[in-house]
N, CA, C and O atoms as a DFTB+ gen file, in Angstrom:
472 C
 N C O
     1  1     -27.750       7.609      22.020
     2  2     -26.736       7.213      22.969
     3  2     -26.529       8.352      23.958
     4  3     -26.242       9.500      23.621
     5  1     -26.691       7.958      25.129
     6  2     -25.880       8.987      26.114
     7  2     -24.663       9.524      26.597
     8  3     -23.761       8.689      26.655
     9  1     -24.336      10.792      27.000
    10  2     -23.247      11.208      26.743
    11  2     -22.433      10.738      27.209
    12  3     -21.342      11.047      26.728
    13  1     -22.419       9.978      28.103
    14  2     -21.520       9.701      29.436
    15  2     -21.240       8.093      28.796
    16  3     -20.472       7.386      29.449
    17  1     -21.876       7.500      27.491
    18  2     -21.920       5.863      27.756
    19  2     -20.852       6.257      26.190
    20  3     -19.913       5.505      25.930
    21  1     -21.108       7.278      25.428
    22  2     -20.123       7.934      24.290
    23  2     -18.775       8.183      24.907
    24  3     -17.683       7.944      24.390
    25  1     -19.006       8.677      26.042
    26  2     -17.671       8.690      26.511
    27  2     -16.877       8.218      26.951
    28  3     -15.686       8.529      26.954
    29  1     -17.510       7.199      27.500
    30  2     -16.769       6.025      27.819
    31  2     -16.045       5.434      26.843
    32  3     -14.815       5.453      26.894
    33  1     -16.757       4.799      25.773
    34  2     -16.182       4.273      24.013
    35  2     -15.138       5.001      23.874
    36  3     -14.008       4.573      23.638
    37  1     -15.508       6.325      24.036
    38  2     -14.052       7.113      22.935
    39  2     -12.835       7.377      23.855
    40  3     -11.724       7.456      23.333
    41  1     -13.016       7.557      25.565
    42  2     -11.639       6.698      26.671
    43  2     -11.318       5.709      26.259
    44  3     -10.356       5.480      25.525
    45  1     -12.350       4.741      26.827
    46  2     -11.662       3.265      27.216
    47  2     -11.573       2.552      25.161
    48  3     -11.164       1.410      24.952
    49  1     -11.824       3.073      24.500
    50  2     -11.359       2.323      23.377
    51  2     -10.938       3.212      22.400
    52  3      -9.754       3.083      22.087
    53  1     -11.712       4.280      21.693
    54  2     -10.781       5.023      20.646
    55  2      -9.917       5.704      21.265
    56  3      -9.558       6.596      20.497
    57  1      -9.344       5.783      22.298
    58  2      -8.194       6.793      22.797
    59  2      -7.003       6.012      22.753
    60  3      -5.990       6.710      22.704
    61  1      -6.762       4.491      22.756
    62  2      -6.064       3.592      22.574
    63  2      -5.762       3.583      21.425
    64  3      -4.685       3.973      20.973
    65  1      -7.057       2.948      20.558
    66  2      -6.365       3.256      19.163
    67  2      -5.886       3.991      18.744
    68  3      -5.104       3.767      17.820
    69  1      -6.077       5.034      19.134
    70  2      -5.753       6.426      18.209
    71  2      -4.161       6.672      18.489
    72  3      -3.259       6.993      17.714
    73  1      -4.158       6.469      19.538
    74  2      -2.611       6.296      19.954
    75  2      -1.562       5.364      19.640
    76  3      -0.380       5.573      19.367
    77  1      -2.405       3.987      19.756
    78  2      -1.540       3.092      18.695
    79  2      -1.053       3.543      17.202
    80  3       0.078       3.668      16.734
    81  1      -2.644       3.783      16.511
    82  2      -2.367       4.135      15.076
    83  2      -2.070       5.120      14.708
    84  3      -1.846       5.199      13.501
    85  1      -1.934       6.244      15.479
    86  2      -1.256       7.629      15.465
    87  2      -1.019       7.825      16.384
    88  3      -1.744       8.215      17.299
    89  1       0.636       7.485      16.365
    90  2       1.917       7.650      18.132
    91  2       2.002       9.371      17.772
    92  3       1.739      10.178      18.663
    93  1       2.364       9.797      16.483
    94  2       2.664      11.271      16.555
    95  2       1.832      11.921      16.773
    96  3       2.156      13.104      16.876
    97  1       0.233      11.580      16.984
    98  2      -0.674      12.685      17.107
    99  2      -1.247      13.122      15.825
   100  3      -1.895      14.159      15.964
   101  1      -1.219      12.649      14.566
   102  2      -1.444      13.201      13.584
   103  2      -3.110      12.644      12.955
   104  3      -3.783      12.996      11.986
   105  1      -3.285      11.786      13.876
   106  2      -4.576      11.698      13.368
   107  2      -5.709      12.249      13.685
   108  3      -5.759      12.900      14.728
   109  1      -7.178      12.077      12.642
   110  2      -8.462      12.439      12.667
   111  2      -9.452      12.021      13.262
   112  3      -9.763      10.830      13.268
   113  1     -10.164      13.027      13.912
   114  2     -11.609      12.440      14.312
   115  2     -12.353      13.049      13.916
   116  3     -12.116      14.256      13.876
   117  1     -13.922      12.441      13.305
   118  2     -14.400      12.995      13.075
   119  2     -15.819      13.159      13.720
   120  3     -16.410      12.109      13.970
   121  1     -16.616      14.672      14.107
   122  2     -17.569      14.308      14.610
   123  2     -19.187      14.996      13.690
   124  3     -19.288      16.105      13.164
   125  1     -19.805      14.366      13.731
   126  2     -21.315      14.883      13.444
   127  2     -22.705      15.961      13.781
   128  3     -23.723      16.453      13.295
   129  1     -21.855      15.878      14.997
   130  2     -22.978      16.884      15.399
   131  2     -24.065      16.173      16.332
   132  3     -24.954      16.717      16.987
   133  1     -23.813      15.039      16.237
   134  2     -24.715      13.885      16.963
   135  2     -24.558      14.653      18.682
   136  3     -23.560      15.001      19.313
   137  1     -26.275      14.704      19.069
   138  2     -25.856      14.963      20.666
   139  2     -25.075      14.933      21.726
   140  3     -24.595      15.658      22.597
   141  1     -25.129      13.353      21.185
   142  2     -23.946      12.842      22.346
   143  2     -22.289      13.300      22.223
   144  3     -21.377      13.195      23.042
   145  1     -22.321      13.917      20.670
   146  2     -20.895      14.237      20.443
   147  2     -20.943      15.973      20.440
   148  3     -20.085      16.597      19.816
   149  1     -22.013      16.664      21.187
   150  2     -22.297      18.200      21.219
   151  2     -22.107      17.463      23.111
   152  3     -21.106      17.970      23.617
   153  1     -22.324      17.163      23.409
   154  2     -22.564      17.004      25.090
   155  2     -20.803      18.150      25.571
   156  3     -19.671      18.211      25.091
   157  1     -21.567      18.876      26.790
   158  2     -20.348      19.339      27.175
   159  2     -19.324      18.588      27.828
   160  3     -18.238      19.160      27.732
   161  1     -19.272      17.306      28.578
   162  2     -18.506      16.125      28.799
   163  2     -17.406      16.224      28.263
   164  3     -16.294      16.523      28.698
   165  1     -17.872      15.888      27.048
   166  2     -17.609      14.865      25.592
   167  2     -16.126      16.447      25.205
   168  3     -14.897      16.512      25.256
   169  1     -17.054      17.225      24.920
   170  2     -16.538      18.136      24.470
   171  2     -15.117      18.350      25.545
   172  3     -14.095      18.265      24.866
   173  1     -14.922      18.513      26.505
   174  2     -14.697      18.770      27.402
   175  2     -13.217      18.170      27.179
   176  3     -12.117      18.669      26.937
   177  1     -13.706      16.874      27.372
   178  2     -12.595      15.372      27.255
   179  2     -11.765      15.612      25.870
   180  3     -10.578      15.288      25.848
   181  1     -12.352      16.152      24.769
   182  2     -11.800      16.384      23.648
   183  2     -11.035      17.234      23.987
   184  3      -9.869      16.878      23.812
   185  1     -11.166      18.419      24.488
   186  2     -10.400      19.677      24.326
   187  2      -9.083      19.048      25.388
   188  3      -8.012      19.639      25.247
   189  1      -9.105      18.159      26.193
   190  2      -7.926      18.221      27.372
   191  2      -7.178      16.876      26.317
   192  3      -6.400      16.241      27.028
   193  1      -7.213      16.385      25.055
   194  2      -6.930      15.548      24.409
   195  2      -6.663      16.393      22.918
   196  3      -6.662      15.861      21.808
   197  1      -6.507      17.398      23.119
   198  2      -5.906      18.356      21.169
   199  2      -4.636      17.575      20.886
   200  3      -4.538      16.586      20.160
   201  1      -3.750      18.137      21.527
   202  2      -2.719      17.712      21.168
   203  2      -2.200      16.181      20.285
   204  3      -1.238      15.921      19.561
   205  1      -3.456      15.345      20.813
   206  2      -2.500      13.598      20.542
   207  2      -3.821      13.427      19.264
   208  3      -3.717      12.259      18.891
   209  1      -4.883      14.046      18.539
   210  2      -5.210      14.279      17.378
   211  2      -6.186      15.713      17.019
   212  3      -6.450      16.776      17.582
   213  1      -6.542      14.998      15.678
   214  2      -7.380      16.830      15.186
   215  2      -8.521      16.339      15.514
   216  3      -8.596      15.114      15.421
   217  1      -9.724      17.063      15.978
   218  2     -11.052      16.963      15.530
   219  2     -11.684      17.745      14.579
   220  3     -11.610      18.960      14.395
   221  1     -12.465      16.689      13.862
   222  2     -13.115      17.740      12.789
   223  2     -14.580      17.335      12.702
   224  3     -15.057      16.262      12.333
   225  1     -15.213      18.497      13.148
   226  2     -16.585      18.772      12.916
   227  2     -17.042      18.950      11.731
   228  3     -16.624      19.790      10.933
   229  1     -18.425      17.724      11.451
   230  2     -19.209      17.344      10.389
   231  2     -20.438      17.848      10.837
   232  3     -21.075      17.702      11.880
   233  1     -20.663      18.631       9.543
   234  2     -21.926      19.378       9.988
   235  2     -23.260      18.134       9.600
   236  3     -23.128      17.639       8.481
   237  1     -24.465      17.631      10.412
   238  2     -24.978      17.429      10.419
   239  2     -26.054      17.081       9.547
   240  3     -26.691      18.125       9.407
   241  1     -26.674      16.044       8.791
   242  2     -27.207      15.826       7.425
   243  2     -26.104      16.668       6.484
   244  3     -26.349      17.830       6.160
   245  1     -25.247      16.199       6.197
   246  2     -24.181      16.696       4.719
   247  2     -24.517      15.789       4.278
   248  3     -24.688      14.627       4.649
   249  1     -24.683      16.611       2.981
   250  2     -24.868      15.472       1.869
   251  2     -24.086      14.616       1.538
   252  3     -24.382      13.694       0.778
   253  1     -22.466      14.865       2.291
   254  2     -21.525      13.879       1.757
   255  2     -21.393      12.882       2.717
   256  3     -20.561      11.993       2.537
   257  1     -22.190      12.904       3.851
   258  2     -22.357      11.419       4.500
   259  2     -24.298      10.604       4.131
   260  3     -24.889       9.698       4.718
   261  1     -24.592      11.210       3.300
   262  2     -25.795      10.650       3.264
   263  2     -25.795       9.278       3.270
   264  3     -26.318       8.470       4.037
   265  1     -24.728       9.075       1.714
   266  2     -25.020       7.957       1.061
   267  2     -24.875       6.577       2.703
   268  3     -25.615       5.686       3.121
   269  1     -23.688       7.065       3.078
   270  2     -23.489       5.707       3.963
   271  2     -24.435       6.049       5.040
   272  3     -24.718       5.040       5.685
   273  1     -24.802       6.711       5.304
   274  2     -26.215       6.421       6.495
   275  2     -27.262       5.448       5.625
   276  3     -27.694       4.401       6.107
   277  1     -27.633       5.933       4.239
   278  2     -28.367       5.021       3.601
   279  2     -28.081       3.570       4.017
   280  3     -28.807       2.945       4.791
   281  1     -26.973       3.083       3.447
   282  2     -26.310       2.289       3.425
   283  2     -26.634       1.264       4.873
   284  3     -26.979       0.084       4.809
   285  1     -26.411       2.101       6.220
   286  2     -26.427       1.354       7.073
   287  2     -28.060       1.547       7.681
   288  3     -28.305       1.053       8.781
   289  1     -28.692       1.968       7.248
   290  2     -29.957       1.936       7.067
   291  2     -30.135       0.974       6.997
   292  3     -30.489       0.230       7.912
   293  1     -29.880       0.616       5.534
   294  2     -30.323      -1.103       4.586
   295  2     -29.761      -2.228       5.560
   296  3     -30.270      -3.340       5.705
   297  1     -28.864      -1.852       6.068
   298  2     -27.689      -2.819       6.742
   299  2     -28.370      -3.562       8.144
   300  3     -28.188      -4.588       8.799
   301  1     -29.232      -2.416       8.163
   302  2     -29.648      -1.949      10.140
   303  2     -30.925      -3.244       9.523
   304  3     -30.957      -4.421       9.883
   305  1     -31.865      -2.574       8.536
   306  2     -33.127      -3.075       8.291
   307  2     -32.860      -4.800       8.126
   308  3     -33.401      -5.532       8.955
   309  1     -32.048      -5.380       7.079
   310  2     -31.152      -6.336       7.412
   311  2     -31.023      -7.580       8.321
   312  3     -31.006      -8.809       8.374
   313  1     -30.963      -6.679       8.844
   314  2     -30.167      -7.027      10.440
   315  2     -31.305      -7.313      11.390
   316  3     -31.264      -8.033      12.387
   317  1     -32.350      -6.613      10.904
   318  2     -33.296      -6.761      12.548
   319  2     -34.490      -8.092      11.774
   320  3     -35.382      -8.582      12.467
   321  1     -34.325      -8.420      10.585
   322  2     -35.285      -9.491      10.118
   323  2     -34.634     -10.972      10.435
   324  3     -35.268     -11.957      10.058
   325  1     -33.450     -11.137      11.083
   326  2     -32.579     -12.177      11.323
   327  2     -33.558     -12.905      12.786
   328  3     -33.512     -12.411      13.912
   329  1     -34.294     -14.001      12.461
   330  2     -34.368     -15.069      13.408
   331  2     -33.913     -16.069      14.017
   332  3     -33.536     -16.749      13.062
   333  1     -33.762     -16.440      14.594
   334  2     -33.221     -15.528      16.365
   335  2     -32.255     -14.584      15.821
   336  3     -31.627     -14.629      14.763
   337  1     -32.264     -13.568      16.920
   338  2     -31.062     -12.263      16.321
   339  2     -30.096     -13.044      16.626
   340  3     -30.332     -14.190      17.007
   341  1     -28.948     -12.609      16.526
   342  2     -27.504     -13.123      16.289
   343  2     -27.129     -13.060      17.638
   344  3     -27.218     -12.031      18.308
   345  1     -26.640     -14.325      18.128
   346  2     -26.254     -14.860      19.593
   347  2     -25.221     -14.689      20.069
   348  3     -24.990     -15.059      21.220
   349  1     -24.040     -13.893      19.074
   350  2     -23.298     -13.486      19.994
   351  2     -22.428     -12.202      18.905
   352  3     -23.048     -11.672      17.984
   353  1     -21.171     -11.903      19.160
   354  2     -20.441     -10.300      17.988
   355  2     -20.103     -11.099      17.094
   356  3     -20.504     -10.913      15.945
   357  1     -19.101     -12.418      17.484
   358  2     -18.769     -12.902      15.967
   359  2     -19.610     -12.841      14.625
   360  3     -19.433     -12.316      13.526
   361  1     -20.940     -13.871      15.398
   362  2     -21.561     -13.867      14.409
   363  2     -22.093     -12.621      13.870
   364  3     -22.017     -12.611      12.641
   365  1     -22.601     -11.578      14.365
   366  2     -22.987     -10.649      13.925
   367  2     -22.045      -9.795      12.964
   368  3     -22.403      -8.953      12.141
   369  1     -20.776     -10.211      13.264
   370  2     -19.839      -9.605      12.157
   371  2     -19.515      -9.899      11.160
   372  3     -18.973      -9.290      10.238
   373  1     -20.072     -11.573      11.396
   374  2     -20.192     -12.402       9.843
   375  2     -21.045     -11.905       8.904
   376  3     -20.847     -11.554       7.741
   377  1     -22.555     -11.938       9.948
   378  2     -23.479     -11.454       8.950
   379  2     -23.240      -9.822       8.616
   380  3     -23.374      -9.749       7.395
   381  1     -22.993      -8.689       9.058
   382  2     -22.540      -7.418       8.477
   383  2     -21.604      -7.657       7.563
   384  3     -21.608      -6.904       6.589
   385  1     -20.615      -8.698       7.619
   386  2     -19.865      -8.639       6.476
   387  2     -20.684      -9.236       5.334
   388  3     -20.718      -8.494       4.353
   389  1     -21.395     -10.460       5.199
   390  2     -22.293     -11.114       4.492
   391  2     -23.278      -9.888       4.092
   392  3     -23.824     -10.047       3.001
   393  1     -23.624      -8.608       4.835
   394  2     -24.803      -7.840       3.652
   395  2     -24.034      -7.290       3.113
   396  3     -24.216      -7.026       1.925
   397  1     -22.768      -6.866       3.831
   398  2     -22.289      -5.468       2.869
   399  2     -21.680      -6.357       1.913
   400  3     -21.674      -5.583       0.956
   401  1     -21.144      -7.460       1.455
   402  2     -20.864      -7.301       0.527
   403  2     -21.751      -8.062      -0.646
   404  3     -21.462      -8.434      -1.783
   405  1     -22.999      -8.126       0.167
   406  2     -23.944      -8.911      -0.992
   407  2     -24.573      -7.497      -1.059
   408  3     -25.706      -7.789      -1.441
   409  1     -24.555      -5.997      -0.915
   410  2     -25.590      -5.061      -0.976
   411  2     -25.637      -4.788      -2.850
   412  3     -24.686      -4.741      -3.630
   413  1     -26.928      -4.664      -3.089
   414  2     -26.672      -4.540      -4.872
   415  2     -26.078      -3.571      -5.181
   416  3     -26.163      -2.622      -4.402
   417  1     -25.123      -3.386      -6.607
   418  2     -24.667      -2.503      -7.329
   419  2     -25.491      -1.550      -7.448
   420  3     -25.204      -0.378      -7.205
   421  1     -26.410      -1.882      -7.769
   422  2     -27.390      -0.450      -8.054
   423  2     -27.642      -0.033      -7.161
   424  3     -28.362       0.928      -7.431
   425  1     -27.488      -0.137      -5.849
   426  2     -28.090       0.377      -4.625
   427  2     -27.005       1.733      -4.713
   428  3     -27.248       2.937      -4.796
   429  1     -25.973       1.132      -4.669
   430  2     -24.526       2.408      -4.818
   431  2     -24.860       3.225      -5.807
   432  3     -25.161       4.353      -5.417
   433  1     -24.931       2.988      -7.342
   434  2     -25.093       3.938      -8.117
   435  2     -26.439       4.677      -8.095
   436  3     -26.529       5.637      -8.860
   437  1     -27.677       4.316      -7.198
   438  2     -28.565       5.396      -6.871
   439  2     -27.664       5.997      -5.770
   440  3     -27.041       6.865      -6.382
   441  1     -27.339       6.014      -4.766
   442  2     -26.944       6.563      -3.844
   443  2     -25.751       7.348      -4.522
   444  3     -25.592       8.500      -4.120
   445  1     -24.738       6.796      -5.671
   446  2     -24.273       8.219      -6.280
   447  2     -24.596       9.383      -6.662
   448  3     -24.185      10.525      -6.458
   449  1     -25.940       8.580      -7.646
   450  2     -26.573       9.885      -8.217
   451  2     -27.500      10.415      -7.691
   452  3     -28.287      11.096      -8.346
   453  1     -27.627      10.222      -6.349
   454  2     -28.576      11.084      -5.138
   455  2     -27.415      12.257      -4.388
   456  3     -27.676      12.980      -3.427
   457  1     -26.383      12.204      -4.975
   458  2     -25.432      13.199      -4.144
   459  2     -25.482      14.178      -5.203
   460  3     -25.571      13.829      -6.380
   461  1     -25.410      15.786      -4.727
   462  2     -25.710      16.759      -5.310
   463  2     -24.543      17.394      -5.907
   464  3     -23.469      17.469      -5.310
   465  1     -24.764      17.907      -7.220
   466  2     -23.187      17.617      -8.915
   467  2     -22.752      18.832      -7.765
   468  3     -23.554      19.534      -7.149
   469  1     -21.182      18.877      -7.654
   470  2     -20.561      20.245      -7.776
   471  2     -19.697      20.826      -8.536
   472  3     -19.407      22.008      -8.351
């Protein structure tokens, strides 16, 4: 994603929410490390926006977001075997809701025990 089309999303829509669902400012964002969320823009727009929440930087492949990248991996793979692709968001939100909650049990408990003991 490009920086400028990231930034747009997190104006024109998470800056709303965030304000709805945290009027005091007390809420989280979190970011990855993802380019588009290193872009100086981006960065930029964040810093003139501290005050109304926190950001918190996620360092990049952590093991503690693996599992759900897996996850939407399976979700993604899924998703792109659907003939005709999905014709419009509803439906597509049907079917994301329809994998995730048909994804197997065991898929989770490998993806537990792929996270490293501490």
């Amino acid at each position: 994603m490009k920086a400028m089309n990231y930034l747009s999303i997190i104006a024109d829509q998470f800056h709303p929410y965030m304000a709805f669902v945290f009027p005091t400012g007390n809420g989280i964002f979190q970011l990855n490390n993802a380019q588009c969320h290193k872009a100086r823009i981006v960065l930029e727009w964040f810093e003139e926006h501290t005050d109304e929440f926190h950001l918190m930087s996620w360092p990049p492949n952590s093991p503690d977001i693996n599992p759900m990248e897996h996850i939407r991996d399976v979700m993604e793979r899924q998703l792109r075997t659907q003939t005709p692709p999905c014709p419009n968001i509803s439906t597509l939100r049907d079917l994301c809701l329809y994998i995730w909650y048909n994804l197997s049990p065991v898929l989770y408990q490998k993806l537990v025990a792929s996270m490293p003991q501490v």
